[in-house]
N, C-alpha and C positions, 0 to 999 in steps of 0.2 A: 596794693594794686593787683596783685594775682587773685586777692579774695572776691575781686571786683570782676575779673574776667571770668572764675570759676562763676559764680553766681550771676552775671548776664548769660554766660555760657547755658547753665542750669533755667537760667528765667526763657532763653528760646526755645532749646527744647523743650519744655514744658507750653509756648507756645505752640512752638512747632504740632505736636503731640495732641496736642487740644484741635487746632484747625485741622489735623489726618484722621482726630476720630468723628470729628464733626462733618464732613465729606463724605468719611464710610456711611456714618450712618444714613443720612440720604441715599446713598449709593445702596444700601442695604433694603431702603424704604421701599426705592426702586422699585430693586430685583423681586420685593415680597408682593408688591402691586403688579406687576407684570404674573408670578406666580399664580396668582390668584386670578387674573385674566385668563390662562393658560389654563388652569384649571375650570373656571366657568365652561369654557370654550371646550374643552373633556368634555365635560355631562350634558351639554345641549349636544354634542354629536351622537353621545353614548343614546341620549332619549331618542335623537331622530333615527338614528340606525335601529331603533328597537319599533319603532311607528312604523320605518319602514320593514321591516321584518315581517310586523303583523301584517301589514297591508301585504306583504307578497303572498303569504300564508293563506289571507283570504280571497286573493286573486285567483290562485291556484286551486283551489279547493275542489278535488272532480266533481261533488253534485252540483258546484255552482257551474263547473263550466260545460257540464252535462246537460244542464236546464240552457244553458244561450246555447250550443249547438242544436237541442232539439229545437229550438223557439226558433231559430232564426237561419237554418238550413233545414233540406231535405234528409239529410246522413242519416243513417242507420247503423245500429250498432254492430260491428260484426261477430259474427259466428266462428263459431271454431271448425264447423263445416265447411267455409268459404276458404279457412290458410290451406294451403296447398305446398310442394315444395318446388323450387325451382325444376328440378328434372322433369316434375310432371304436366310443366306448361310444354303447349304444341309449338313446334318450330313455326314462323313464319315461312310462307311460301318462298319467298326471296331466299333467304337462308339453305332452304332444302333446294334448289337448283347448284345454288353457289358449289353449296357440297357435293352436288352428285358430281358437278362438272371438274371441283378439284378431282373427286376421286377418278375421273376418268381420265386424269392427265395424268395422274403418279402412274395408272396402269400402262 
């Protein structure tokens, strides 16, 4: 009788054991199909982010956006005669009263 219960004992486990690897492996199938989603999903981003990259690259390109400001405004390119520094711009008129009149109160 004990040979009977070791050996049903041994016949479950052994089922047991068979239907845990047989679930893994599905469960494994899975995870290796999702993986491979995951990964597709990697490389179409990695190419869009690169499509777009170029396309920024060519957006920005100064002779291309040199040729649409001339085409399509009046603007003119500036001169390094035209920068000036701040100190060297004239007070507005409003400004130089303001100031004389503070400095006539401090006196």
């Amino acid at each position: 009788m004990k040979k009977f219960l070791i050996n049903v004992m041994f016949l479950l486990m052994a089922v047991f054991s068979g239907v845990a690897l047989f679930s893994l492996k599905y469960q494994v199938k899975e995870k290796e199909t999702e993986l491979k989603r995951i990964h597709v999903n990697i490389l179409k981003t990695k190419r869009d982010l690169h499509m777009l990259e170029a396309e920024w690259a060519h957006l920005n390109d100064p002779k291309r956006l040199k040729a649409i400001v001339t085409n399509q405004t009046d603007w003119k390119v500036i001169k390094s005669e035209q920068l000036v520094k701040v100190d060297d711009l004239p007070i507005k008129l409003e400004e130089a009263e303001t100031k004389s009149e503070s400095e006539g109160e401090d006196k």
